[in-house]
N, C-alpha and C positions, 0 to 999 in steps of 0.2 A: 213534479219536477220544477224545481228553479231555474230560470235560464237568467242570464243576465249575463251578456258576451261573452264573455269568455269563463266565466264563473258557472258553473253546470253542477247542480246537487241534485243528485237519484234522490225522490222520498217515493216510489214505489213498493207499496207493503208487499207486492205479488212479484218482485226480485225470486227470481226463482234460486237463485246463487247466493244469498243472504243464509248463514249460517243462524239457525233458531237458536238464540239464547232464551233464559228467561227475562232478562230485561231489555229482548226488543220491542215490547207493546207497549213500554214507555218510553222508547227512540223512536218509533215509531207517533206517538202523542205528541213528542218534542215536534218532531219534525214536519207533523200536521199543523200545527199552532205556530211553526214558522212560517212553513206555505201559507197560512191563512193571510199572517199579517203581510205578504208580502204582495197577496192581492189585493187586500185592502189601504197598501200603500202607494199602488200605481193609480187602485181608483179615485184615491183622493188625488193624489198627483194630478190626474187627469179632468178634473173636475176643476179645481185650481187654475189650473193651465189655461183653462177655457174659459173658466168667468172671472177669475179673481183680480183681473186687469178692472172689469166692467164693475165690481162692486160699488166703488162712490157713484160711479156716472148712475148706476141704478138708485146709490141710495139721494141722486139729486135728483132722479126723476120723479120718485115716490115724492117727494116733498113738494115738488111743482104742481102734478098734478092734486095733490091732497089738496094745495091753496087752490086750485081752480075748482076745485069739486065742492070745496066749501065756501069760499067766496062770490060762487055764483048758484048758488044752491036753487032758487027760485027761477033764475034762467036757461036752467037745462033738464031737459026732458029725460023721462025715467031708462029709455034706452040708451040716452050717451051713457044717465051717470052710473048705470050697472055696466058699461063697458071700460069707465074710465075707474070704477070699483076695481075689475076684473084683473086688468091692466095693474093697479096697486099692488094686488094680491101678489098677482106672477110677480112681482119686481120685488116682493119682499120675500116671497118665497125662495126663489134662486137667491137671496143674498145670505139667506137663513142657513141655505144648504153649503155653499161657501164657507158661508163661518165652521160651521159642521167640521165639513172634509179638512180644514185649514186645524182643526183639532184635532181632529185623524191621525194629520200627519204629523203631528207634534208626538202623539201618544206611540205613534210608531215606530218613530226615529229612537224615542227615549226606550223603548221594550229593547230596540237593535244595540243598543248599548250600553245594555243591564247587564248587571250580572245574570240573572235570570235567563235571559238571551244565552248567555255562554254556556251555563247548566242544559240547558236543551240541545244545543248543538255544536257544532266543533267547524261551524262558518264562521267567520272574522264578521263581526256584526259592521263594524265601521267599514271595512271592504264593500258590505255587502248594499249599507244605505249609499255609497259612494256609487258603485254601478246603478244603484236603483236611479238616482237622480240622474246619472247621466242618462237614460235611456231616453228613445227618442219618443215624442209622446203617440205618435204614430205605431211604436210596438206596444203601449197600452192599452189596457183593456175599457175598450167605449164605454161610454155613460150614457144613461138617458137622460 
């Protein structure tokens, strides 16, 4: 089920009040492949929200410590510089992932305002990315 304030779509296949047609197992597909993108568009939301502020400041840290790590190559012992390695790693990874989910929700926005989008379901796609973004990031779904 979709929830988004006041916008609420059943995609419950075990409706027990759903008249069988034969093409509800492809309203039923449609309506899966909505649902999907629309968790995958909080996740990113959410992922965003939280580091996407922090990107440059990461990507100026990556570069700071890179010049310490290699400008002092001979001055530091092999446990700073597998910590200040480690430390790299993390900060390009989180930025990696960012980039990521920031593609996400590009790719999602534009599915929500395909036609494609319309053919699957009879939700107002522009409505629906409208409610998504306003939600608060608090009703999103956590990230690791």
């Amino acid at each position: 089920m979709i929830k988004t304030k006041d916008l609420v779509v059943s995609m419950d296949w075990r409706d027990r009040n759903a008249q069988s047609t034969p093409a509800m197992p492809y309203q039923l597909l449609g309506n899966a492949i909505v649902e999907q993108a629309v968790r995958d568009y909080r996740q990113a939301l959410a992922v965003v929200n939280q580091y996407g502020s922090l990107v440059d400041k990461y990507k100026e840290m990556v570069e700071a410590l890179e010049l310490h790590l290699f400008s002092n190559r001979t001055e530091l012992d092999d446990d700073i510089r597998g910590k200040i390695k480690r430390r790299i790693s993390w900060l390009k990874s989180v930025t990696t992932n960012v980039y990521q989910h920031q593609k996400i929700l590009i790719e999602c926005e534009e599915f929500f305002l395909s036609d494609w989008f319309a053919t699957l379901t009879k939700i107002d796609g522009s409505r629906l990315l409208e409610r998504l973004r306003k939600d608060k990031p608090a009703q999103q779904e956590p990230v690791a």
